[in-house]
N, C-alpha and C positions, 0 to 999 in steps of 0.2 A: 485410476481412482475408482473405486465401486460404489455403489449408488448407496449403500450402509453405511459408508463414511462418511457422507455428504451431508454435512446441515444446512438446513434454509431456513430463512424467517423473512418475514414481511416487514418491509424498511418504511419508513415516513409514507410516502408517498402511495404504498398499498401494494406496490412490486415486492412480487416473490427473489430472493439474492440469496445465491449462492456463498453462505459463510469460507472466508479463508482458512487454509489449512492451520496456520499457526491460532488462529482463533478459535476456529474447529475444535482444534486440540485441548485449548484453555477450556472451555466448554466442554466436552468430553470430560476432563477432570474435575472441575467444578459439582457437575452430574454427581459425579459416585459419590465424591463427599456430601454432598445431599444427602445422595441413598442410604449413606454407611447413617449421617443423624438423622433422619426419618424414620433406620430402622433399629436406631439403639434407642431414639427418644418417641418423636411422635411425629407427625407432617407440621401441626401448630409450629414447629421448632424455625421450619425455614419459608411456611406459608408468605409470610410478608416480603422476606428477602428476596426471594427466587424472582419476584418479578425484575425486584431495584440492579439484581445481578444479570437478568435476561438484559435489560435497558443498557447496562456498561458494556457487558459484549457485544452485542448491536451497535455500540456507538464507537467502541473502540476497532470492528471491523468495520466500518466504513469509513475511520479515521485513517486506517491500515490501508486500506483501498486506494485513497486519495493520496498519500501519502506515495505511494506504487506511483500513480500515474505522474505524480511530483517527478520521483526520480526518472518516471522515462522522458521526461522532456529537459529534464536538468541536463540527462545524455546527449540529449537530441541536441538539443545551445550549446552544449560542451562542444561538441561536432561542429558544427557550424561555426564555433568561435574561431578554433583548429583549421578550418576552411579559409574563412578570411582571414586569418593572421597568418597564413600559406602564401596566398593571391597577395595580400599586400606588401610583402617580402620581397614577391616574385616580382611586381611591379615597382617598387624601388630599387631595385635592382637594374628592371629594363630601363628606368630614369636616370640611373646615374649612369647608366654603360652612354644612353643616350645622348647624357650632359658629355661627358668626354670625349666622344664623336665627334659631338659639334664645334669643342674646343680645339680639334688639332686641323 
């Protein structure tokens, strides 16, 4: 990725963050249409807006963000479920071989 692509903005807290690409991109587009009514009307046209639209994309990249780390742990307990319900297959198993043993 090249540093021209990259946008950043300063989140709640005063941290510089590296916008996500699919936000990025929403952004990126958002921009031209700006530019294209700024330069067929006036800047007055989107002066208000721009900020209330900077605030959504900020907030819908760090919804996007959080969301990301949701799914890596969703993976992460999916795994781990997958593990013990392995183990305790494998262990009812060595119980019941064990129960039969002891019955004959």
């Amino acid at each position: 990725m090249e540093l021209d692509d990259v946008v950043l903005y300063q989140d709640d807290s005063g941290n510089t963050t590296m916008m996500s690409e699919r936000v990025s991109g929403l952004a990126s587009s958002i921009y031209r249409e700006f530019e294209r009514l700024i330069g067929k009307y006036d800047e007055d046209v989107v002066k208000e807006l721009m900020p209330l639209v900077v605030a959504v994309l900020e907030n819908l990249d760090s919804v996007f963000s959080v969301n990301q780390e949701h799914e890596v742990e969703l993976e992460l307990l999916k795994e781990d479920n997958e593990q013990l319900v392995t183990q305790y297959e494998r262990e009812k198993a060595l119980r019941k071989h064990a129960e039969e043993v002891s019955l004959h």
